[in-house]
N, C-alpha and C positions, 0 to 999 in steps of 0.2 A: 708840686714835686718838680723839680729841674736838677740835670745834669751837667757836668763842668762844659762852658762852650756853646750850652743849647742857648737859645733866648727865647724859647717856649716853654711851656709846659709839656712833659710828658705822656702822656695816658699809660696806667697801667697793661702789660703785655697781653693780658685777659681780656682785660678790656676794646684795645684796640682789634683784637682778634676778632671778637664779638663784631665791632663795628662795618668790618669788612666781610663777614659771612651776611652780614645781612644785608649788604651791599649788592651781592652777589645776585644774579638775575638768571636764572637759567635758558631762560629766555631771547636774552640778549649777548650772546657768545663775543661779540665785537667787542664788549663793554667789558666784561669778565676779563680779554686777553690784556685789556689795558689794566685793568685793577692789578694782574699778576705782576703787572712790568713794574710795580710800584717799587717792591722791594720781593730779597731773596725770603723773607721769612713770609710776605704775603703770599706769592707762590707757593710756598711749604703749606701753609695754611688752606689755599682754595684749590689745589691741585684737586684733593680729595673729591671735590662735590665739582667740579667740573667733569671731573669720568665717574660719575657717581653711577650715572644711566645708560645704557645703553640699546640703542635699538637695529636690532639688524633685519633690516623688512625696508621697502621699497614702498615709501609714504611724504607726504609732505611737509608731513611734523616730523619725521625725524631728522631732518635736516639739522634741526637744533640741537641735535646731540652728536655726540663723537661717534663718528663710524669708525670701527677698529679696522677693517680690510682696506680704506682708502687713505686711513691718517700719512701723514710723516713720515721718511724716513728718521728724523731726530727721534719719533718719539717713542719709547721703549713698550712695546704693547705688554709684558709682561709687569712691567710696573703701574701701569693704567689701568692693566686687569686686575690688578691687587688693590683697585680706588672703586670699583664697581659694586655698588649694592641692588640692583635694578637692571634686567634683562630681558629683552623680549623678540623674540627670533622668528623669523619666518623662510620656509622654503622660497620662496620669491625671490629673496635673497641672497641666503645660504644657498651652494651648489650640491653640496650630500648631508647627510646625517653624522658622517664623521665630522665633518666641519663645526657644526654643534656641539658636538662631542668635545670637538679641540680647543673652544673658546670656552666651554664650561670647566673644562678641566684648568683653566686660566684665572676663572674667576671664583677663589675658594669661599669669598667676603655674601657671595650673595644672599640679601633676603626676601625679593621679588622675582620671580621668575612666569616670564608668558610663554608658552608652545603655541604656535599658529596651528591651527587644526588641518594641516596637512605633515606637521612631521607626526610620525610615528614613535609615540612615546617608549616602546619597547625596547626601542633600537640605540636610544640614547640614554635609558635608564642607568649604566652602569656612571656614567660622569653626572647626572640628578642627582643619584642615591648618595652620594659624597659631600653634597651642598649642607654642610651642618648646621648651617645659622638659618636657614631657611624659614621666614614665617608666612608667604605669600606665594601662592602657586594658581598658576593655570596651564591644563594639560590637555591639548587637541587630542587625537583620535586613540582611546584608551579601550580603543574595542577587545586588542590582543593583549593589554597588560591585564597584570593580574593585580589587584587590590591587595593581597597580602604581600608584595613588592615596596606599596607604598607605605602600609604598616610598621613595615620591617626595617624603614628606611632611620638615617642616625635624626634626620630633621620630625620626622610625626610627630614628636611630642612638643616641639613647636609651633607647629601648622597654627595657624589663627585664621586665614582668607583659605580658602580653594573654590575652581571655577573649571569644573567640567565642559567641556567647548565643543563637544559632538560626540554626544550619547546616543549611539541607535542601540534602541531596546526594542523588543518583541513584549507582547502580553504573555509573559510563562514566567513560572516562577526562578528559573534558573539565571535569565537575565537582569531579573529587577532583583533580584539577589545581591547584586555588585555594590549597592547605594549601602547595604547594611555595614560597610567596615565605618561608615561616619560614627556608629556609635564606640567606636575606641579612640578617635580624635580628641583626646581630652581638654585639646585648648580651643579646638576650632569653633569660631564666634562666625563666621560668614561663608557661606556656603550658595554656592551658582550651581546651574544648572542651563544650557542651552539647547535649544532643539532643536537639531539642523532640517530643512526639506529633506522630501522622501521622494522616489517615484511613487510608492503607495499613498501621498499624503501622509497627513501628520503623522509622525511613529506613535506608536502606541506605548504607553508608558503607563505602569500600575502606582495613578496617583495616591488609591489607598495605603497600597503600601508605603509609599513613600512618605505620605502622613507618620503611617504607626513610627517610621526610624525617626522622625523629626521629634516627635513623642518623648524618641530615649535619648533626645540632646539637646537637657535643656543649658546648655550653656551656647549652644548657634540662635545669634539677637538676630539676626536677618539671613532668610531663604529668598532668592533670585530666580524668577525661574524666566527664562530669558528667548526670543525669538521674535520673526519675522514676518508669524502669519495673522492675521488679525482675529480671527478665530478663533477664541477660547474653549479648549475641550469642556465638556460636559463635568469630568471627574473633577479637570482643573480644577473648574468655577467650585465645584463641591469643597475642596482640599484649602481654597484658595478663601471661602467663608469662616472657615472653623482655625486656619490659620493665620493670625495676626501679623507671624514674623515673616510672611509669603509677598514676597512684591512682585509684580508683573511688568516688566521691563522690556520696550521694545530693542533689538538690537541693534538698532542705528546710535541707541547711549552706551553700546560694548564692543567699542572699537579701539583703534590705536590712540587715534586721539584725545580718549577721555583717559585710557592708561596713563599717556603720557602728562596729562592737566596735575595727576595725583604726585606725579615724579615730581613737579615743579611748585609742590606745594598747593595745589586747586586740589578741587572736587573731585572724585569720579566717581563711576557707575555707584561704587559701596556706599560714598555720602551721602547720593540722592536715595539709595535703599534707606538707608537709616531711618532718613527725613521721615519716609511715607511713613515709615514701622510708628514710627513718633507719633505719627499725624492719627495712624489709624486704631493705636492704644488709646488718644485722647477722644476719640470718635468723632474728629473730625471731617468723616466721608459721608457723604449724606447719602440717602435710599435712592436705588435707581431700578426703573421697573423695566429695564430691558436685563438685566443680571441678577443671576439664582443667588439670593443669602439668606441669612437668619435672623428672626429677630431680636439677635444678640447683636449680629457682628453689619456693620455698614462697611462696604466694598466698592472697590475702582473698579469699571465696568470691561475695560480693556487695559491694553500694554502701554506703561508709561512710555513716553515719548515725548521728541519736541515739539510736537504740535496738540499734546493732548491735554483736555479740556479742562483745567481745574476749575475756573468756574463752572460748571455742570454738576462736580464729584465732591467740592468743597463746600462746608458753610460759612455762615460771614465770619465769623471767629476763625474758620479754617483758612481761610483766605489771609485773615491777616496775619497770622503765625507761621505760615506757610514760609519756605527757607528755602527755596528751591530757584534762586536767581540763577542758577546757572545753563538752566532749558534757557537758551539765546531766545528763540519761538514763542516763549508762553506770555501769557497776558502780561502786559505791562507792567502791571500793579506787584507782579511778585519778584520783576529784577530789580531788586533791593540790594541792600546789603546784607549780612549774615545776623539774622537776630540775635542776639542772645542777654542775657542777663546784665550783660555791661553796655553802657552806651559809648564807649570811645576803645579804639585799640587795646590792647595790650599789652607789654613787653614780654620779652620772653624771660622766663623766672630768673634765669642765670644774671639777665643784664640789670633785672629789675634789684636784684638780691644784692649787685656791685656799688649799684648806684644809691642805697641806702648803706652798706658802708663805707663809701670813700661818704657821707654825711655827716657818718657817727664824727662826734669830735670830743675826745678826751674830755677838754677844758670848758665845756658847756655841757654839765651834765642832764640839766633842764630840758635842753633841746633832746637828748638820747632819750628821755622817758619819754618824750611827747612823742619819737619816730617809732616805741613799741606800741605806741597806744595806736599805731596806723592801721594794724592787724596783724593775726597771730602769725601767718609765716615771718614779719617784720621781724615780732618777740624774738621767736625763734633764730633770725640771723645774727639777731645784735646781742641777745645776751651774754652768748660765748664773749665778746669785745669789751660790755660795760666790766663782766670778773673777770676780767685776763689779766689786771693785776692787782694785789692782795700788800695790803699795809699795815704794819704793825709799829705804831707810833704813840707817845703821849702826846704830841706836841702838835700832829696834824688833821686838819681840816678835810683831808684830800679822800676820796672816796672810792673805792670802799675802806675804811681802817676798821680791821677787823680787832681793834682795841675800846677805842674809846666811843664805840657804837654810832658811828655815822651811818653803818650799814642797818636800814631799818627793820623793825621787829616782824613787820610781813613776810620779809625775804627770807626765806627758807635756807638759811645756811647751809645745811648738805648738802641741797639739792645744788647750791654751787661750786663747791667746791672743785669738782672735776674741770671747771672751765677755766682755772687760775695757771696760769703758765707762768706770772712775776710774783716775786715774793721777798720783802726787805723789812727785816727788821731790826729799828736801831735804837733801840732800849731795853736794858734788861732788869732794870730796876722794876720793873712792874710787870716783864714778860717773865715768869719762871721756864724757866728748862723744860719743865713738863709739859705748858701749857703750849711752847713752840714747838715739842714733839709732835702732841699730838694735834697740831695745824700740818704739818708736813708728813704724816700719817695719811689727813683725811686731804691733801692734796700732791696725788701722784703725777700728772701733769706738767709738773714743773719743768721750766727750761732755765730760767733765770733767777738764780737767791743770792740776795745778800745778807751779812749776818757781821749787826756795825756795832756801837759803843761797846758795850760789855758783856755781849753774849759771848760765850764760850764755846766753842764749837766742840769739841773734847765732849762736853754733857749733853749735848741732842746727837752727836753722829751715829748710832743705833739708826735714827731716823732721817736723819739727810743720808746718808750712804745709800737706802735704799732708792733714792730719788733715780731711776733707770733712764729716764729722760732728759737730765739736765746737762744741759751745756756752756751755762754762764756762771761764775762760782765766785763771788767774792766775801772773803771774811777776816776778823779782825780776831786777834788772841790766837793767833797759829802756832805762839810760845807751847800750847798745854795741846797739842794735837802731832801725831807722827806721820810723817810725811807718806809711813809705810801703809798708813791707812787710806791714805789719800790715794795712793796708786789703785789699790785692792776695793775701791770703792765700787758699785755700780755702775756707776756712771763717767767712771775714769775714763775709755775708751772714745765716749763722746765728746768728753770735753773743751772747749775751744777758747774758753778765755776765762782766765785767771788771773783775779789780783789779791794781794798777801799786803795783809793791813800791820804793821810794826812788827816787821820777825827780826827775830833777835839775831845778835851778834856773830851765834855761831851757828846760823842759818845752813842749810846744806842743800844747795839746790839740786843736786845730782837727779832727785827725783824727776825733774822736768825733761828729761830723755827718757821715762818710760811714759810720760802724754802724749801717744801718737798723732793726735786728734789738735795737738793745740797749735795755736794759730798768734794767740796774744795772751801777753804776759806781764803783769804791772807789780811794784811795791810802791807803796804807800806808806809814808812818813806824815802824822800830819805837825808832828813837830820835830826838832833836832833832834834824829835819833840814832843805833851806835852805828860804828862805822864799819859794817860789812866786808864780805871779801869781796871784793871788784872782779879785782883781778879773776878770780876763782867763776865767779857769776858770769864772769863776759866767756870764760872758756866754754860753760854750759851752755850759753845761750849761743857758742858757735855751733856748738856742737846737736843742736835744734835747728835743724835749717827749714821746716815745719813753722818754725816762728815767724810772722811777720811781722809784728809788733812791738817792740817790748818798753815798759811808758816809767818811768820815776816818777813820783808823785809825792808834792811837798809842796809849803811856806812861804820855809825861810830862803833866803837869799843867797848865801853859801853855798857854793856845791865842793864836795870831799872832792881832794884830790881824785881819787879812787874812779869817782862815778864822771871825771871831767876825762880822764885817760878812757873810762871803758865808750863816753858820748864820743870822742875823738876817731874812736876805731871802729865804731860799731851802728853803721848808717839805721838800723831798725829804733835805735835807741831816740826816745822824745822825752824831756823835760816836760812835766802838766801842771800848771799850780791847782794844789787841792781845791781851789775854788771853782772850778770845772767837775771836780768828785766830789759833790756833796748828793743829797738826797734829790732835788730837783732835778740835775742832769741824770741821775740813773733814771727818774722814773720818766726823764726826755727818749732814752733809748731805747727803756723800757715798750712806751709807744710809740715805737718807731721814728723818733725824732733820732738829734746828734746828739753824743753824749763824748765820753771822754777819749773812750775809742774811738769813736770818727774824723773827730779833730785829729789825734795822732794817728790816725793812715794817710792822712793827709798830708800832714807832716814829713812822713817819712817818703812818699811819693815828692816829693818836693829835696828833700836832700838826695834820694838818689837821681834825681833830675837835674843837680846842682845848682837851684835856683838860692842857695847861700852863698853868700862872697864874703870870704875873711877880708876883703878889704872895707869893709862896711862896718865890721866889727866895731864895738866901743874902745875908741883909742885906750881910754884908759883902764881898761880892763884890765888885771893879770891872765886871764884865762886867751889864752891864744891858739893858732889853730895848730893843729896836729897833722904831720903826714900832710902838708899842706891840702887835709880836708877838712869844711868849715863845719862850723856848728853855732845852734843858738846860745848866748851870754846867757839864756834866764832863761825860766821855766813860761812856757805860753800860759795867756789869759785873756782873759777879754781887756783888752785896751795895748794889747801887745805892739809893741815898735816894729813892726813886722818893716816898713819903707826904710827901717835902717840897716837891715841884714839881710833884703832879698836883690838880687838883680831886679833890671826893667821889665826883664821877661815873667822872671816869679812873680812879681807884682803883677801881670796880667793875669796869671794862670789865676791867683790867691781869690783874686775880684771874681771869678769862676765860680770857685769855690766853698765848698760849706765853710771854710776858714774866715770868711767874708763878713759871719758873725762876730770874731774876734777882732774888728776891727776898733 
């Protein structure tokens, strides 16, 4: 794909997007700054995931992310706040709770949010409860809020993560009370719980209970139950046998730093819970006779951590499935890479899904079955491409022709139909009126119909009319059709390019000022045919300033007086020889090749550039220029004289140009 001027290739705008999000390093903020400087639409693009995170706490990870209180003055915090998905605050940092307050009221986009366990979540509640998109939460000291607060909030029924960060509870029923709103969290899959020191020693916590709630949710895949002291209560161990989805986690893995790993695309605390839950549904954990269990259930003896023991707690199988390369500390043998089912990276669907269509290629249909047979999301991407256009011919080979059966007996015709956006047919000898109704019936999709030799449009329009989609329209036999129908169609509004295959004499184009929509505008002669009103045609087509295009299309060699006065005055106007409009070039545009319209914006970009010179013109020509503005003697083609009627300069541009093929 190349444009006039480039001497490379392009990459599609998606694509190049793609290339530079994954460019992007969170990590490396020096490297980021340089990527933006690339271009104003790279900017546009990474701004987003550059203030994606934010962390307001006093840590040496966060350094890597944007501090909002010491940024720039260039940089607008209100529009940066609007780029934040990811928040995690601490009083260390922040000087009051309004302050918190005043940066979440900032940021409406959030769907991560951390309280360090010294703000007081009651106090900030009112700018939380606003947070809509919200699916990640952790909430330090929640001793005075009240849980039907959080229920009540517009985010609950999104929750998926929550992490209770310093729970002191007493042994009564009134405090272990608080845990039971989890069973109205209808989405929430991960569920924390930490437990801070006490002067009494460990707080006391009714793990039974806590069990029964875990009980009535089974949609939470992983329970955290998270601290400092190495000492596993008694009930724990009990709760902690009978519950598979229960990990025991030391807190040295539930800090800033593993938050921030997860921002940046790593692991955190919830990956490595996953892991175990994995590890310990496969029974992976082998018996230990210092730790109370069942002989159902095999259990870790203590709090995970980086220095804890998996060979002790793992079998040789567990060991080798084992996915937890991210404990820096653990045995050697498990910093590996990320197991999984595939042995080489990935792509990401989006790029993977691009890069199998810019593959597909019209004109080697062989190759397109072999890249569905790669696997079913493949099918899935390309089959929309293989029917996207639809052929009704005696005469061709070209696939799919939904005539002369090239399209094979397997393929379930209805079920394609919906994916046909082209549709030309140019015989009516053997296509009956009914039989292209009801193809244009069962193909609502459409943006593009042709309708050539002797179909009559006048006899399907019931069912082209309804076409609400289409925006390319060209037909032959416009003699037996009213213009008035044309306007009152469906798809009038849409319309954008239209060509009128042999209209007669007393042709009235008035209609093309109620086409709001149209853009380009052609007639087609394919032989000497009568001699319209010019004059009349050129006044319409001023009076369409909507038109960019407008293309004659012919033969013979002759041009009428008529259409030589109306190319003299009317820079939009381009000459085509029908050998540019036959079936091949539409079904080139079709897929997105050049077709006749391209060539003629071409064209006309070039006259109003004035890269014509009447002095170049054919001496002996009768036709001369007008209003000393030049124009081409003949209708372009492939082999066209183009070095005889452009400037030195048009000839640079042309060589540019998709006109290049016309050489």
């Amino acid at each position: 794909m190349y444009v006039a001027g480039a001497s490379e290739p392009v990459f599609p705008r998606e694509l190049e997007r793609m290339i530079f999000e994954m460019a992007f390093d969170p990590k490396a903020p020096d490297s980021n700054w340089r990527l933006v400087s690339v271009a104003k639409r790279v900017h546009t693009w990474l701004r987003p995931l550059i203030y994606s995170t934010f962390c307001l706490c006093v840590t040496s990870h966060s350094k890597a992310f944007p501090n909002i209180q010491t940024r720039p003055d260039f940089i607008d915090i209100v529009e940066i706040c609007s780029f934040a998905r990811h928040l995690v605050v601490d009083l260390k940092y922040m000087t009051t709770q309004s302050a918190v307050s005043d940066i979440l009221d900032k940021c409406p986009n959030l769907t991560s949010l951390s309280c360090g366990d010294d703000i007081l979540v009651h106090l900030i509640w009112p700018s939380v409860s606003k947070l809509t998109k919200l699916q990640q939460l952790a909430l330090g000291d929640i001793n005075h809020f009240s849980s039907a607060q959080l229920l009540s909030a517009p985010f609950s029924s999104r929750l998926t993560h929550l992490e209770l960060l310093d729970l002191k509870c007493k042994n009564d029923s009134n405090s272990n009370r608080k845990l039971e709103f989890l069973t109205s969290l209808t989405n929430l899959t991960h569920f924390a719980l930490h437990i801070s020191d006490s002067n009494d020693g460990y707080p006391e916590l009714d793990y039974k209970h806590l069990g029964r709630v875990l009980l009535e949710c089974p949609n939470i895949r992983v329970f955290i139950l998270c601290s400092a002291f190495e000492d596993i209560p008694e009930d724990a161990r009990d709760l902690h046998a009978t519950e598979c989805r229960m990990v025991l986690i030391n807190v040295s893995l539930c800090n800033m730093y593993y938050w921030a790993r997860e921002k940046e695309g790593g692991h955190d605390t919830w990956a490595y819970a996953e892991q175990v839950v994995l590890l310990r549904n496969a029974g992976h954990f082998i018996l230990n006779d210092e730790v109370r269990f069942t002989e159902e259930e095999l259990i870790a003896g203590d709090f995970i951590g980086r220095e804890f023991p998996w060979d002790e707690h793992l079998t040789e199988e567990g060991m080798e499935l084992a996915t937890l390369q991210l404990f820096k500390s653990a045995p050697s043998e498990l910093e590996r890479m990320y197991v999984t089912t595939v042995s080489k990276p990935v792509l990401p669907r989006e790029l993977e899904r691009m890069i199998f269509e810019m593959a597909f290629n019209n004109e080697a249909l062989q190759t397109n079955w072999n890249l569905v047979l790669v696997a079913k999301r493949v099918r899935t991407w390309l089959r929309p491409l293989i029917y996207a256009t639809f052929i009704l011919s005696t005469n061709r080979k070209v696939f799919p022709n939904m005539h002369t059966g090239t399209c094979p007996a397997f393929i379930n015709t209805e079920e394609i139909y919906h994916f046909a956006h082209h549709l030309i047919a140019n015989n009516s000898s053997t296509i009956t009126p009914d039989a292209l109704s009801e193809l244009l019936d069962k193909c609502p999709n459409l943006t593009n119909l042709a309708c050539w030799g002797d179909i009559i449009p006048q006899l399907i329009w019931p069912s082209l009319s309804k076409l609400t989609h289409l925006q390319r329209l060209s037909l032959a036999n416009v003699d037996h059709l009213s213009f008035t129908q044309l306007v009152s169609a469906a798809f009038s509004s849409r319309l954008t390019h239209l060509e009128l295959m042999r209209p007669e004499k007393d042709c009235q184009p008035e209609f093309l000022t109620s086409l709001s929509s149209l853009t380009h505008f052609a007639i087609y002669f394919p032989w000497v045919g009568p001699e319209i009103d010019y004059e009349r045609l050129g006044a319409v087509i001023a009076a369409c300033p909507s038109v960019r295009v407008f293309v004659l299309c012919s033969s013979y060699e002759d041009i009428a007086a008529g259409a030589q006065d109306l190319y003299a005055a009317e820079r939009r106007m381009v000459l085509v020889d029908k050998s540019l409009s036959d079936l091949d070039h539409w079904l080139c545009g079709a897929r997105g090749g050049n077709d006749s319209w391209a060539y003629a914006e071409q064209v006309v970009m070039m006259r109003k550039a004035g890269y014509f010179t009447p002095e170049k013109a054919d001496p002996g020509s009768e036709r001369i220029p007008y209003n000393n503005i030049s124009y081409i003697g003949d209708f372009i083609r492939l082999g066209f004289p183009w070095r005889d009627l452009l400037t030195d300069e048009g000839m640079v541009w042309l060589k540019s140009s998709i006109l290049k093929e016309l050489l």
